[in-house]
N, C-alpha and C positions, 0 to 999 in steps of 0.2 A: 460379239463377245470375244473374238480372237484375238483384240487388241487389248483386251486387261488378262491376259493368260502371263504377260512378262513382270506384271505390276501386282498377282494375285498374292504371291508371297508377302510381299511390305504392306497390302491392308490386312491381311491376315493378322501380320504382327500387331500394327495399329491398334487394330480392335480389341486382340488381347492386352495389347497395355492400356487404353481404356476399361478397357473391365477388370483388370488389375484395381487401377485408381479407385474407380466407381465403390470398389470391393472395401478397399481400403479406408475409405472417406465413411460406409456404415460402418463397419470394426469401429472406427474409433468414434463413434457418434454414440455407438453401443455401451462402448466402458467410460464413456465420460461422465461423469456423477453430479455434471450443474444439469438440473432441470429447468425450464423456463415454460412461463405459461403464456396466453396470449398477451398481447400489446399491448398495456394499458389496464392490466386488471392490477386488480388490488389485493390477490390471496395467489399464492403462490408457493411451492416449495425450492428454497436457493438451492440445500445440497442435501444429500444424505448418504448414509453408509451404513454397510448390512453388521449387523455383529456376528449373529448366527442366522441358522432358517428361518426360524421365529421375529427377532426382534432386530431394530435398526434403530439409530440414533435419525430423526429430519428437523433441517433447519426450517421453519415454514416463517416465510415473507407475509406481515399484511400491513397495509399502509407504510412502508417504509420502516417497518421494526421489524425484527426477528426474535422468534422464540423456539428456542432448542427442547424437543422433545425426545421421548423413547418409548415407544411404539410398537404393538406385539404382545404376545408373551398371556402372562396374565390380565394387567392391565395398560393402559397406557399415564404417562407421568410427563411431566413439563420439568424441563431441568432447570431451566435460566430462560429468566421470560423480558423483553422490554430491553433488547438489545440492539443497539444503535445498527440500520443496515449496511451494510458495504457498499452497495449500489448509492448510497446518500453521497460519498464520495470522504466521507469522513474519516481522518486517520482510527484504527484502532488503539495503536499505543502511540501516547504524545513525539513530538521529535523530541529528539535530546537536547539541550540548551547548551548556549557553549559556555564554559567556565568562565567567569568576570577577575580578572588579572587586575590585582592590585600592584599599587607600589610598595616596597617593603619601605620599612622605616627606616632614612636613613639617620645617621648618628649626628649632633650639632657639630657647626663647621668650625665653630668660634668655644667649642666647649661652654662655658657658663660666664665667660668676658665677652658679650658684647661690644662691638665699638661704639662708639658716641656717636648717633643719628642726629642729625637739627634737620630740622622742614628749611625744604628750599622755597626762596621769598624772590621776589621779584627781582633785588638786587643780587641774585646770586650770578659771579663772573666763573665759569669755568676752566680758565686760563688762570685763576688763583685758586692755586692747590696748595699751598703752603696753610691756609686757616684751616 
């Protein structure tokens, strides 16, 4: 044991900073407010949040819907029921579309004189520009 007397310092610390972590890693397991239930089930609560001692708002998961309750108190009440899950992967509010860019109207080039069109015919020579 003589030979870890020069080393006992740095596991000392080691272990305290692992148990730092370890410490750290429940704290925030603790105040995280998604609850998950096992693999594969089909009733679950997504999230909730306390209002007071009594009563809290929970999201509860079944079959891939969600329905917002409040919970507690005198009774309990269903706020909004038949709401598409998160976990479906489904946007909740649509993307935005991108604006469809017209042309403005431009003004006539020839004002209300047209020039005189004729249909080109077989005999038309383009080196007579004079007709």
């Amino acid at each position: 044991m003589a030979f870890l007397e020069p080393y006992l310092p740095m596991i000392v610390i080691i272990l305290a900073a692992i148990a730092v972590l370890v410490l750290a890693v429940m704290i925030f397991k603790s105040f995280n407010s998604r609850v998950r239930g096992r693999k594969g089930s089909r009733l679950g609560i997504s999230e909730y949040y306390e209002l007071d001692k009594t009563r809290r708002l929970v999201l509860v998961r079944r079959d891939d819907v969600e329905h917002l309750m409040l919970v507690g108190g005198n009774q309990d009440v269903v706020i909004e029921s038949s709401i598409p899950s998160a976990m479906q992967g489904q946007p909740m509010i649509p993307p935005p579309q991108e604006p469809q860019l017209r042309n403005a109207p431009r003004p006539a080039i020839f004002g209300g004189n047209r020039p005189p069109l004729r249909p080109v015919g077989s005999g038309y020579d383009p080196r007579d520009m004079n007709n």
